[in-house]
VMD Tcl script that draws the C-alpha trace (Angstrom):
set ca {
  {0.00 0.00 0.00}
  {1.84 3.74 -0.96}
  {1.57 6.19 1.44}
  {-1.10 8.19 -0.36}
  {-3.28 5.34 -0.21}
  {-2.42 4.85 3.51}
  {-3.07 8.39 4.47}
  {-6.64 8.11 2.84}
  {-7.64 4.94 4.16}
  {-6.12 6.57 7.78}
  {-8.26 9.72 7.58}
  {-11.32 8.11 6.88}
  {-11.74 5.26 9.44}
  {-14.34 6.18 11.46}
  {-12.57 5.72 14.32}
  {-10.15 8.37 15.74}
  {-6.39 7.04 15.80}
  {-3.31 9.02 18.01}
  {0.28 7.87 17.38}
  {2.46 8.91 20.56}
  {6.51 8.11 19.74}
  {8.33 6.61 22.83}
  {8.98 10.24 24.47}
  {4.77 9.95 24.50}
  {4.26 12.77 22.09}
  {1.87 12.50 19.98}
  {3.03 12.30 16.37}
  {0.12 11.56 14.37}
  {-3.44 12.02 14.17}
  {-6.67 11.14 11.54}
  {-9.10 13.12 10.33}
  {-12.04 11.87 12.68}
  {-9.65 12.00 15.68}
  {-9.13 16.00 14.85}
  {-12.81 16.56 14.19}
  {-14.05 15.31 17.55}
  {-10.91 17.74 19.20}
  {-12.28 20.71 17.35}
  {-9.82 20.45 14.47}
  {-7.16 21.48 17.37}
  {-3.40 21.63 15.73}
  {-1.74 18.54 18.03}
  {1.79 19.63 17.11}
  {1.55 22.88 18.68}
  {0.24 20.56 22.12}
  {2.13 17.36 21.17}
  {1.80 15.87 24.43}
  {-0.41 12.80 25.35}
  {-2.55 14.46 28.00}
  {-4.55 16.13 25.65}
  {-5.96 13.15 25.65}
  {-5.46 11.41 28.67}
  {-5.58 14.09 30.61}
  {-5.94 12.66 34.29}
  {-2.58 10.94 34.80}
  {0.08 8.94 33.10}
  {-1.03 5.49 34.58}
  {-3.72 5.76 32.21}
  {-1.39 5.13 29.22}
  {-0.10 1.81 30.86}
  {-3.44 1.05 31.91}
  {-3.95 1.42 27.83}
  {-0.80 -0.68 27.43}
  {-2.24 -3.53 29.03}
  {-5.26 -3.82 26.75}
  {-7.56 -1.96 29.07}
  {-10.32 0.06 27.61}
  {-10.49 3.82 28.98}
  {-13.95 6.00 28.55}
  {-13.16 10.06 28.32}
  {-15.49 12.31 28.01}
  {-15.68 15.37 25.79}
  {-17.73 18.12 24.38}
  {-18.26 17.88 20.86}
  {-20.12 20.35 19.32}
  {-21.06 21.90 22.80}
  {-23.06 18.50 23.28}
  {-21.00 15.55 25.70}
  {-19.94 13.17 23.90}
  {-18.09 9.46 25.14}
  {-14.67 8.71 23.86}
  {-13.61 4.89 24.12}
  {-9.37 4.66 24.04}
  {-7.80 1.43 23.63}
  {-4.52 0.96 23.10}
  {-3.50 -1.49 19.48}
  {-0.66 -3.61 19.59}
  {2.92 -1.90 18.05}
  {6.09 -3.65 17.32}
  {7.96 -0.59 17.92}
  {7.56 1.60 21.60}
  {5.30 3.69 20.71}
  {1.86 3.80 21.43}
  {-0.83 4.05 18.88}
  {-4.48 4.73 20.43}
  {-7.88 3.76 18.71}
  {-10.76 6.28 19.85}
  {-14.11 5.56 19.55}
  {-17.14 7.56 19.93}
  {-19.10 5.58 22.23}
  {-21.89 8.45 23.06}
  {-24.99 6.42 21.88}
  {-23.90 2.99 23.66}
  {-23.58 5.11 26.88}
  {-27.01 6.99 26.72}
  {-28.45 3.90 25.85}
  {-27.04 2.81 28.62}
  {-28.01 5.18 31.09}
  {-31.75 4.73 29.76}
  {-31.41 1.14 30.42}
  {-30.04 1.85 34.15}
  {-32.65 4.58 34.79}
  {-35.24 2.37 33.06}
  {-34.79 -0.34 35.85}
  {-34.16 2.32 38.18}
  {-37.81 3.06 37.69}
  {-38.77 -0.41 37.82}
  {-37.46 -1.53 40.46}
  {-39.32 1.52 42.44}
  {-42.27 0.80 40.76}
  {-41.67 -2.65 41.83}
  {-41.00 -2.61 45.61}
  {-43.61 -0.08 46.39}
  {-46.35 -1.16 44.16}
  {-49.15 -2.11 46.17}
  {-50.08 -4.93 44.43}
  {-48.73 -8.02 45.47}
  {-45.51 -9.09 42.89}
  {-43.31 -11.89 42.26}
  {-40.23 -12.48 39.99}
  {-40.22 -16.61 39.20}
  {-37.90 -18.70 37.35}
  {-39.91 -20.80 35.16}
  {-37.54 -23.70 35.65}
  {-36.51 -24.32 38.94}
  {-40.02 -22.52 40.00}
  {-37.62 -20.34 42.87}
  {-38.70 -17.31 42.93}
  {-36.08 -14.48 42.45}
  {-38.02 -11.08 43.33}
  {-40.58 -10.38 45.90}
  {-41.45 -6.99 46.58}
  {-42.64 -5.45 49.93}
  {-46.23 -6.27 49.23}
  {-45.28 -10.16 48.86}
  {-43.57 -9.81 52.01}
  {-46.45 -8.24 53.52}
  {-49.06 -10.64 52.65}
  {-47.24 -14.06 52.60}
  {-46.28 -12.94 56.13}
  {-42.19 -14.26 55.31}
  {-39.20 -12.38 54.82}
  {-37.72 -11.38 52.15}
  {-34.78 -14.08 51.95}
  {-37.55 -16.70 53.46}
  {-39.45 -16.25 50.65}
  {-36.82 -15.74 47.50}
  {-35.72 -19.28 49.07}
  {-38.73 -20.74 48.77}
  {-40.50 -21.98 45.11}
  {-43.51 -20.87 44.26}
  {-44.83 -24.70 44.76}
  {-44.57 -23.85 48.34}
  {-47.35 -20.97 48.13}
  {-49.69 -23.06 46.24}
  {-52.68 -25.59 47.27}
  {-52.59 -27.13 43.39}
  {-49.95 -29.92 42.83}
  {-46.73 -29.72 41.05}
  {-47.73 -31.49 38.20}
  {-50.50 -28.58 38.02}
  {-48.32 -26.15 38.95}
  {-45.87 -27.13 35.68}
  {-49.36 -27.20 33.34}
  {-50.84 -23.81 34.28}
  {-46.85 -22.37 33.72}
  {-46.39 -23.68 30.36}
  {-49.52 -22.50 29.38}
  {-48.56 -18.97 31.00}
  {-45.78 -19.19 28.54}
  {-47.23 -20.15 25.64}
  {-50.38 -17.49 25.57}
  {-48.06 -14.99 26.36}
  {-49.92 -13.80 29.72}
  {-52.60 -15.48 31.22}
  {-55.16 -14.94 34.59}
  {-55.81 -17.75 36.55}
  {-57.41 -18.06 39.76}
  {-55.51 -19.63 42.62}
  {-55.67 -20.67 46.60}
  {-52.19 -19.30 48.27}
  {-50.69 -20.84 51.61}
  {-49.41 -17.58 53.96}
  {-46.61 -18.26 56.31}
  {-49.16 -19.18 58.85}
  {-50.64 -21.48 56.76}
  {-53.64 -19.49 56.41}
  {-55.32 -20.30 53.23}
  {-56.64 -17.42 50.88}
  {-58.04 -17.12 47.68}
  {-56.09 -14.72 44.58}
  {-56.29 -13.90 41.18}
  {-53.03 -14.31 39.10}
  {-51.75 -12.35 36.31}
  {-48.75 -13.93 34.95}
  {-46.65 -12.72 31.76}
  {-43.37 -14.51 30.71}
  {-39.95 -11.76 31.02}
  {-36.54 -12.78 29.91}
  {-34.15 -11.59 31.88}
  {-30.83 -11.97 29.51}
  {-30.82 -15.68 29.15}
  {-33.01 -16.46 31.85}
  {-36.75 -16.71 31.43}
  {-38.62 -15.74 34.62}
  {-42.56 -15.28 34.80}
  {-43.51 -12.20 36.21}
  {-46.66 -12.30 38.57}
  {-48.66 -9.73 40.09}
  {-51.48 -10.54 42.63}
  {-54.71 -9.80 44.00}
  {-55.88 -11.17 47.40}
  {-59.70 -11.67 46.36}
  {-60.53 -13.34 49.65}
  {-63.19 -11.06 50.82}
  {-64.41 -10.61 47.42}
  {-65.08 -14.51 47.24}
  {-66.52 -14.56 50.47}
  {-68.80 -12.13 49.71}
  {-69.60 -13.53 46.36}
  {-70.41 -17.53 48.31}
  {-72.46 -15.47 50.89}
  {-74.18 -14.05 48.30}
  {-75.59 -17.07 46.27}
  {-75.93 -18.59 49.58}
  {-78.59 -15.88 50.76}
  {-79.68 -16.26 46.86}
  {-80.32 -20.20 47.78}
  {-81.84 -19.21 50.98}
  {-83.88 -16.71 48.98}
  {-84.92 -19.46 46.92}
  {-85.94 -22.14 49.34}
  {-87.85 -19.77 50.98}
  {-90.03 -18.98 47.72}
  {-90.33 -22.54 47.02}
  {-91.31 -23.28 50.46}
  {-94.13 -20.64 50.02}
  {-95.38 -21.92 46.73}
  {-95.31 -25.39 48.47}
  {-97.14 -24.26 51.67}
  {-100.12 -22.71 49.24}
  {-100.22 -25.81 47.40}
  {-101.02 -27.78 49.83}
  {-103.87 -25.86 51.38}
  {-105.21 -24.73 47.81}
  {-105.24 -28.72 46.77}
  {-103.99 -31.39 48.66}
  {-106.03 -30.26 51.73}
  {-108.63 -29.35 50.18}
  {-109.32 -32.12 48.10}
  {-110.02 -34.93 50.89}
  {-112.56 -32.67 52.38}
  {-114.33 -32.71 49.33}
  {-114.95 -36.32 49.76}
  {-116.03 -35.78 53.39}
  {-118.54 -33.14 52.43}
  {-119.71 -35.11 49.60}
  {-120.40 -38.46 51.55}
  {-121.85 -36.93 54.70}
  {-124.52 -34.95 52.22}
  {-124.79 -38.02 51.14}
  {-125.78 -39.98 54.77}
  {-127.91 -36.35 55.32}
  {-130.09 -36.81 52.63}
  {-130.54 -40.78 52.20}
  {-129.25 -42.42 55.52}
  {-132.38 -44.06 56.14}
  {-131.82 -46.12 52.42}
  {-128.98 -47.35 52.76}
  {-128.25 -50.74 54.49}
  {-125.67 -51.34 57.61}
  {-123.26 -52.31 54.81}
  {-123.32 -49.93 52.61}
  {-123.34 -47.37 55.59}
  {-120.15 -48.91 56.97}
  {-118.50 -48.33 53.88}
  {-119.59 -44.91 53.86}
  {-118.33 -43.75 57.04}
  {-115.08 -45.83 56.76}
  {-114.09 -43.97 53.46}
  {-115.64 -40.80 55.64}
  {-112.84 -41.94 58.43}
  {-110.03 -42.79 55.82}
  {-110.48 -39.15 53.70}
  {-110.42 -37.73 58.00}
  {-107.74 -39.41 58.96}
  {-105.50 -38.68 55.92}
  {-106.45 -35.16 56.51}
  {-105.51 -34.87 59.94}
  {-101.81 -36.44 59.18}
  {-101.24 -34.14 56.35}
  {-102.79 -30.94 58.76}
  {-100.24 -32.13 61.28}
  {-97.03 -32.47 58.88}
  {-98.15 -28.83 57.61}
  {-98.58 -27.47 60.97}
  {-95.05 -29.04 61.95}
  {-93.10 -27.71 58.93}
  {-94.32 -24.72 59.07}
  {-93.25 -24.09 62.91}
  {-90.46 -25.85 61.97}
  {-89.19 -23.03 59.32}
  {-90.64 -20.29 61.36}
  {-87.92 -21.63 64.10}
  {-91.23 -22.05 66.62}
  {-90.32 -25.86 66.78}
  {-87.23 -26.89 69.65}
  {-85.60 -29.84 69.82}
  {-85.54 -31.69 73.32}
  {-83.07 -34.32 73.10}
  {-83.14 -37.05 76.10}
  {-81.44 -40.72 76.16}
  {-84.67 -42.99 74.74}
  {-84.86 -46.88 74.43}
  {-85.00 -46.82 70.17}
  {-87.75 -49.78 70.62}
  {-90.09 -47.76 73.18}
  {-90.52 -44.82 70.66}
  {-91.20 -47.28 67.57}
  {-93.95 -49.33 68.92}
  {-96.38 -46.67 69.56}
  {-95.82 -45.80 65.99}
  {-96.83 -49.18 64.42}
  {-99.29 -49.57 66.66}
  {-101.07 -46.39 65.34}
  {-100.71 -47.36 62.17}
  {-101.12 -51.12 62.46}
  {-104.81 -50.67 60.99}
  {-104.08 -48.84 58.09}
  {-101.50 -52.37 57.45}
  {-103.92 -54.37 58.27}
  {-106.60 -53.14 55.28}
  {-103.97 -54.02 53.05}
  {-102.67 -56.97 54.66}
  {-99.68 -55.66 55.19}
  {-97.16 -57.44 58.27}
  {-95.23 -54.60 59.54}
  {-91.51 -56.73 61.48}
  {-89.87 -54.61 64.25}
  {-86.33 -55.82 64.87}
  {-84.98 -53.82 67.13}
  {-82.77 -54.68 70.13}
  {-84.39 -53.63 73.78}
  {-80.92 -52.14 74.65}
  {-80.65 -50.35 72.13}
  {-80.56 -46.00 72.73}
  {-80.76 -43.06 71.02}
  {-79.97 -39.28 71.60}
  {-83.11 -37.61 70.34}
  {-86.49 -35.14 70.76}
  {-88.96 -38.06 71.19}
  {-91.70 -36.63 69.08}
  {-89.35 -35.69 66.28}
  {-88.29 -38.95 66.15}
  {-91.93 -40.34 66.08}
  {-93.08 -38.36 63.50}
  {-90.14 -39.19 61.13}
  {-91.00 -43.37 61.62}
  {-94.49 -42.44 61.25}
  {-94.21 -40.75 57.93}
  {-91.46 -44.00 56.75}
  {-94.08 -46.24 57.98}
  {-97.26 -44.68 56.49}
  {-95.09 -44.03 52.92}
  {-93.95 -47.87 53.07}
  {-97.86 -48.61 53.33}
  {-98.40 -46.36 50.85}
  {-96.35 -47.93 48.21}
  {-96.61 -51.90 49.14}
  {-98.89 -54.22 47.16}
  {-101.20 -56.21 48.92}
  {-99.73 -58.76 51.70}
  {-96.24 -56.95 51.67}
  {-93.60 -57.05 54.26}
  {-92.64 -53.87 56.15}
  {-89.61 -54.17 58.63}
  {-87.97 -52.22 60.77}
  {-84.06 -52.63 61.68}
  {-81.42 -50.63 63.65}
  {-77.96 -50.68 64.94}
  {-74.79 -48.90 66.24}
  {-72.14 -47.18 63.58}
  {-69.95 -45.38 66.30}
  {-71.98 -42.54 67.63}
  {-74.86 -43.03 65.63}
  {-77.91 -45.33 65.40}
  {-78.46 -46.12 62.10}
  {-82.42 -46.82 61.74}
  {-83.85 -48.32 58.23}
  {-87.75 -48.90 56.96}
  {-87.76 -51.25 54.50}
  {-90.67 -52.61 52.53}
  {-91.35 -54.72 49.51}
  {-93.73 -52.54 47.29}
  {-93.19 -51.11 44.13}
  {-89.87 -48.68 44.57}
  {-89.05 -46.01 43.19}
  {-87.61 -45.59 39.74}
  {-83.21 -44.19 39.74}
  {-84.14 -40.84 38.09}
  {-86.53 -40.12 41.17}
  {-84.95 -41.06 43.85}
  {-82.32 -38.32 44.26}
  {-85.54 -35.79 43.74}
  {-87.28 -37.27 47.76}
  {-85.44 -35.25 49.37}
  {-85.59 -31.80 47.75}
  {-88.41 -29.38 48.22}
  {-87.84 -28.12 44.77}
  {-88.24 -30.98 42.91}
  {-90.79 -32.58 45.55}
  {-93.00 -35.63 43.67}
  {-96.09 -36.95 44.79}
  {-97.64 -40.30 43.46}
  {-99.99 -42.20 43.93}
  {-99.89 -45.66 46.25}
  {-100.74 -49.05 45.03}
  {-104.43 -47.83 45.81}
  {-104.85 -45.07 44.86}
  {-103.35 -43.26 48.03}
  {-102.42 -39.53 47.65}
  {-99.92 -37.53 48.59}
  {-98.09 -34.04 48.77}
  {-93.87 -35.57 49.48}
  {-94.12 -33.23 52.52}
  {-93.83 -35.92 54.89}
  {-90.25 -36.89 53.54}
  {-89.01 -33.31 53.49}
  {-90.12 -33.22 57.14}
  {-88.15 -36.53 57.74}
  {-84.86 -35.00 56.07}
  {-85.47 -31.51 58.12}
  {-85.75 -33.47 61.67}
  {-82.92 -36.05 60.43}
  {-80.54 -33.23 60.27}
  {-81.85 -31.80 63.43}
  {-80.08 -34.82 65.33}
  {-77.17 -34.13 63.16}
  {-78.11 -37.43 60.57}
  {-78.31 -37.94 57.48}
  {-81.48 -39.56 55.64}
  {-81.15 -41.81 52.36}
  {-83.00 -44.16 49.87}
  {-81.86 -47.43 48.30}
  {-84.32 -48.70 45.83}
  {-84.83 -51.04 43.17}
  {-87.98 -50.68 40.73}
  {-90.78 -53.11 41.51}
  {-88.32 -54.88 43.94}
  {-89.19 -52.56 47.25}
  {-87.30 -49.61 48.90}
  {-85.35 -48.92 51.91}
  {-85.49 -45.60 53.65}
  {-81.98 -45.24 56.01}
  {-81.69 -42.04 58.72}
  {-78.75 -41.51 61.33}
  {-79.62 -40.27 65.05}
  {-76.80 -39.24 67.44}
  {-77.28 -42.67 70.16}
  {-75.35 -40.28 73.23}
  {-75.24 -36.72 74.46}
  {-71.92 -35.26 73.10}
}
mol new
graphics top color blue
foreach p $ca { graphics top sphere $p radius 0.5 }
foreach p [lrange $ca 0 end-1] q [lrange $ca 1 end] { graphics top cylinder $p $q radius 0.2 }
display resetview
């Protein structure tokens, strides 16, 4: 290469190059070097600290590879020099300047940019997390974490963020990847504090890298109260509910299924009124005993009305005493032995005399009276009722069981609710309203029990309840 050649190529790098001889005066200079000086004339200050001007150990600092930023004003605007020092055969120096102004303001943007995020970070009010989507640690917590979780700070960057959930790990790794591959996601989420208090939060999580590390960054909402609020809501919704069904059940019973037997009792004693000296002793015995049947149907159906209804106004107590189980049944079937008896029915009591119960004795009457009259209701002629009971822990488990007609799998789980309350018709023709099995279930649960049905079509039913058998 001639020297012309050289000196062109030399003046229009675009980086600024000083030659300093071995005395360390500067002995050469390029065009770009001279432009960011201000076109100065080195020879007439051919000394080195016109560019290093702090001290000479900057020059071995250069000589030992070491990069050097000065800064300068260019153009009355500061400007960032970078010196580093090229290799030379000979022993003097030759320095390679580069304007580094944009690198460093981009820089500074970056630093002030997490400056401002990391204030906007610790003393955001809303809860936030930093966690590595691998290992699951989690690297940042910021005084609102602290705060809620109830941990330090180093007790909770030590921990993984497995440790704050209620969800498995296996869950834990399919809700992340799916976090990273929608980009951000909400979910909805039960935390464990420090104290092992549980409480519910909503999640907003959005994949970060962080140089070569991916981390998920989270930020937090305790929605606790807001849940709670939300459950007591629908429950006074329910409550709302049951009450309105309740109502529309209570009027349908007095504008029907009450008033319907007393048609029949109206209708036959107008009948004996007018004609009772026609008819003949039979024929008046089967008169008043359909008279006595439609009466004493009534009077069980008045009573289960007048006992729900105190029961849901709260007017009805519950007077729980130690009973013999067998001396609160057998005034029940004998009641009701005569209503068995026109259908042949045998009604089997098989209960041990030992045997005792926890309960409010005429509670627990009227729930074996309504299994025992619903059994009759719903056996065929010459059917078998029984009665069995015995001791699961701290309960008496009780059962009715019959061999009538049962009850068909889609309405069995509909018994129970007022709702959905069914009413059919026995094997003759017997009416009903389902009140007395909703009055069964509300006194069950009274004793703390639970009241169930196991039944096979045409193959007979059994009604199970739970009473408490001692005083806790």
């Amino acid at each position: 290469m001639n020297i012309s050649t050289y000196k062109a190529v030399f003046d229009n790098l675009n980086l600024g190059i000083a030659v300093l001889d071995s005395n360390l005066l500067i002995v050469e200079t390029n065009e770009c070097l001279r432009k960011w000086f201000g076109h100065i004339d080195f020879s007439t200050l051919p000394h080195y600290s016109i560019l290093l001007p702090d001290n000479l150990k900057q020059l071995w600092i250069l000589k030992e590879n070491q990069k050097i930023i000065i800064p300068i004003d260019i153009e009355n605007q500061k400007n960032y020099l970078e010196a580093t020092c090229l290799p030379s055969d000979s022993d003097s120096f030759i320095i390679s300047i580069q304007n580094i102004t944009e690198c460093v303001k981009q820089k500074r943007q970056v630093t002030e940019s997490d400056i401002k995020f990391n204030h906007f970070f610790e003393h955001n009010k809303a809860i936030m997390l930093q966690v590595d989507t691998v290992s699951k640690q989690i690297k940042h917590a910021n005084k609102a974490a602290i705060d809620f979780y109830g941990y330090t700070k180093e007790e909770l960057t030590n921990r993984t963020i497995n440790d704050l959930h209620t969800l498995s790990p296996e869950e834990i790794n399919q809700l992340m990847k799916k976090a990273i591959q929608q980009n951000a996601s909400f979910f909805s989420f039960r935390h464990r504090l420090a104290n092992n208090e549980i409480k519910d939060v909503e999640v907003y999580a959005s994949p970060v890298k962080y140089g070569t590390q991916s981390q998920m960054f989270l930020i937090i909402y305790d929605v606790t109260e807001h849940i709670t609020a939300q459950k007591l809501l629908y429950q006074q919704n329910e409550k709302l509910k049951s009450i309105n069904a309740e109502k529309d059940k209570f009027f349908s019973i007095i504008s029907h299924d009450l008033k319907t037997p007393f048609i029949g009792i109206l209708g036959f004693s107008e009948l004996l009124k007018d004609n009772i000296t026609t008819f003949t002793p039979d024929e008046l015995f089967e008169i008043v005993t359909s008279i006595n049947h439609s009466a004493v149907q009534t009077f069980a159906l008045l009573e289960n009305l007048l006992k729900w209804s105190g029961l849901k106004q709260g007017k009805i107590n519950t007077a729980k005493k130690t009973h013999l189980l067998k001396d609160l049944i057998d005034p029940e079937i004998e009641v009701i032995q005569e209503t068995a008896l026109l259908k042949k029915i045998t009604i089997e009591q098989n209960i041990n005399p030992p045997l005792e119960i926890y309960a409010d004795r005429e509670m627990l009457q009227t729930i074996i009276r309504n299994l025992l009259a619903n059994a009759i209701k719903f056996s065929n002629k010459g059917g078998i009722i029984s009665i069995n009971a015995k001791t699961e822990g701290n309960f008496c488990l009780i059962s009715v069981k019959d061999t009538g007609v049962g009850i068909a799998a889609n309405q069995q789980d509909k018994l129970f609710r007022l709702s959905e309350t069914i009413s059919t018709q026995g094997t003759q023709q017997e009416k009903g309203t389902g009140l007395g099995l909703l009055l069964c279930k509300d006194f069950v649960e009274k004793h703390n029990g639970k009241i169930w049905v196991e039944s096979k079509w045409e193959k007979g039913s059994t009604f199970y309840f739970t009473i408490e058998n001692n005083a806790k």
